[in-house]
C-alpha positions as CSV (number, residue, x, y, z in Angstrom):
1,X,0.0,0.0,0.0
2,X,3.1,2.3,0.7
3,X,4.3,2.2,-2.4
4,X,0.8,2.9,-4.3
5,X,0.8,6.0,-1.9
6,X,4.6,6.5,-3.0
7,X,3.6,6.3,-6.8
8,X,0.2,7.8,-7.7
9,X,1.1,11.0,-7.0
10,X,4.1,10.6,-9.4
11,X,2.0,8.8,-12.1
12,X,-0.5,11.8,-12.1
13,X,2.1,14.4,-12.7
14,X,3.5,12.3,-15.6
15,X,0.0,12.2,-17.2
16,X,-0.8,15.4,-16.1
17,X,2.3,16.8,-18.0
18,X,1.6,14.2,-20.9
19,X,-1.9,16.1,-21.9
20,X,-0.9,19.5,-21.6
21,X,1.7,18.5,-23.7
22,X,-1.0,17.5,-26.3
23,X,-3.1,20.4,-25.5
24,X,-0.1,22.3,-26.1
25,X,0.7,20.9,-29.6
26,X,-2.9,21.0,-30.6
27,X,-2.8,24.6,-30.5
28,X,0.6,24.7,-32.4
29,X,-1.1,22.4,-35.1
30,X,-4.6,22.0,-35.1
31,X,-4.9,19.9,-37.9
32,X,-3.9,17.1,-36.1
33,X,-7.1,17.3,-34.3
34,X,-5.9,16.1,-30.6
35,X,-8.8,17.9,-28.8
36,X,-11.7,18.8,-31.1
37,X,-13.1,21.2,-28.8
38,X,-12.7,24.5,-27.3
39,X,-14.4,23.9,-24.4
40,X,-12.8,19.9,-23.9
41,X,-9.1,22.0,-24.3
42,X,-10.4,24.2,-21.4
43,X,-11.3,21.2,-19.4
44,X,-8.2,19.0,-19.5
45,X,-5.9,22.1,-19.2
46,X,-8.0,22.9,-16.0
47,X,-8.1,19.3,-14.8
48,X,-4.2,19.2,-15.6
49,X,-3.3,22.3,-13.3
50,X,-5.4,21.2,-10.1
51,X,-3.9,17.5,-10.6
52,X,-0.1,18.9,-10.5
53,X,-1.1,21.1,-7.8
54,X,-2.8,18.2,-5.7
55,X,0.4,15.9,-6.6
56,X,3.0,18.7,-5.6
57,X,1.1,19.4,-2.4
58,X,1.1,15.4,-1.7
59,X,4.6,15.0,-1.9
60,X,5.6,18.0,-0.4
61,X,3.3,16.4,2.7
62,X,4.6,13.6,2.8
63,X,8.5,14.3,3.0
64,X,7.7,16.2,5.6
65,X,6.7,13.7,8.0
């Protein structure tokens, strides 16, 4: 269970990081059609930022103890 606690937070970060990258390069090049959507962009860009911030806060918590 540790290491579930230990690695979640790490995993969402990665995949965080991996759509915004997406979102990123679907505004550079929107033929390639990643996100359709203005309002789906606005969503996972959104959902992206509160999940790093949750992670950060996480790990910052739990060094601390």
């Amino acid at each position: 269970m540790r290491f579930i606690r230990y690695i979640l937070p790490h995993l969402v970060i990665a995949m965080a990081l991996g759509l915004l990258v997406i979102a990123v390069l679907d505004s550079f090049n929107p033929t390639m059609a990643f996100l359709t959507s203005r309002a789906s962009k606005t969503y996972i860009s959104i959902l992206c930022t509160l999940a790093l911030i949750l992670a950060g806060m996480y790990i910052a918590g739990s060094q601390k103890q």
